[in-house]
N, C-alpha and C positions, 0 to 999 in steps of 0.2 A: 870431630867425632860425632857432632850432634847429626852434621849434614850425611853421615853415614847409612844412621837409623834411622835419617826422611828416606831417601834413595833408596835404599832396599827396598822398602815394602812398595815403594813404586812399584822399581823395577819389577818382583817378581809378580805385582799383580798384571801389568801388562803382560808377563812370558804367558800367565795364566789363561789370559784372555784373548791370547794369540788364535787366530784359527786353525787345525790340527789337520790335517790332510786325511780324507774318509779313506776306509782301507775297501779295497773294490770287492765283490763279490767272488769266491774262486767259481771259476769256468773254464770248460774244457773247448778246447777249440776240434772243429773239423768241419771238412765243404765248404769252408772257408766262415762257417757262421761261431757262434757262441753258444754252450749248451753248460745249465745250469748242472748242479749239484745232483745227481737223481734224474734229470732224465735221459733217453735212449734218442741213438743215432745210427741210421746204417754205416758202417766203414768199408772204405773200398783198400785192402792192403795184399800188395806182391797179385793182382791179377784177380785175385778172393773177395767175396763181401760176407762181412757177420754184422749181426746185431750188437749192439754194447751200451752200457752204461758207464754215465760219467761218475764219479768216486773219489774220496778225500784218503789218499795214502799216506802215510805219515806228511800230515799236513803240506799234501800237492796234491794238485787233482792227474786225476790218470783214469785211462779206458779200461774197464771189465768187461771182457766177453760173455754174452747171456747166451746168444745160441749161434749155431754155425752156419745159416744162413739168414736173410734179412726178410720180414711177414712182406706179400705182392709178389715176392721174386718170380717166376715160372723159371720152369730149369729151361738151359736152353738149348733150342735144336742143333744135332749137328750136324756141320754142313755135309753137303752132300753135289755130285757130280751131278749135273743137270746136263742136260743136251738142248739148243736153243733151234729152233729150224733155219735154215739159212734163207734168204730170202729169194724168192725166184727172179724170174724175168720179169720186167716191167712190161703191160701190154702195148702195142704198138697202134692196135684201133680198139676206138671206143667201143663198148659193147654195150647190149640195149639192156633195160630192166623187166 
């Protein structure tokens, strides 16, 4: 009985002094990087890009859309049917300058 109440307070001061595993920072993932709590990231989704911030949802993080397109973007040209000239004959004598 006595060697009971040595062994306990051992024990639990070691569980105590056990080292505790750090809980990681949440972060939102995209372009393959990490983005903290609060800041912005362009997203590229279904063909579209918008701007977004990262955000704690019921404790997850997840993407909020701030605007519908991403700031640098220029819109882009559309294409268009060009006509290239074909190339002619090569000349057959040299010609002077």
């Amino acid at each position: 009985m006595a060697i009971r109440f040595l062994v306990w307070p051992v024990g639990l001061a070691l569980a105590l002094a056990a080292p505790t595993p750090l809980q990681a920072a949440p972060t939102c993932l995209a372009n393959g990087k990490s983005f903290n709590v609060g800041e912005t990231a362009c997203l590229t989704v279904a063909g579209g890009s918008h701007l977004a911030r990262c955000d704690m949802v019921l404790n997850n993080t997840s993407w909020t859309r701030i605007k519908d397109e991403c700031p640098g973007d220029a819109p882009k040209p559309h294409p268009t049917s060009t006509s290239t000239p074909t190339p002619g004959p090569a000349p057959t004598e040299p010609t002077e300058n």
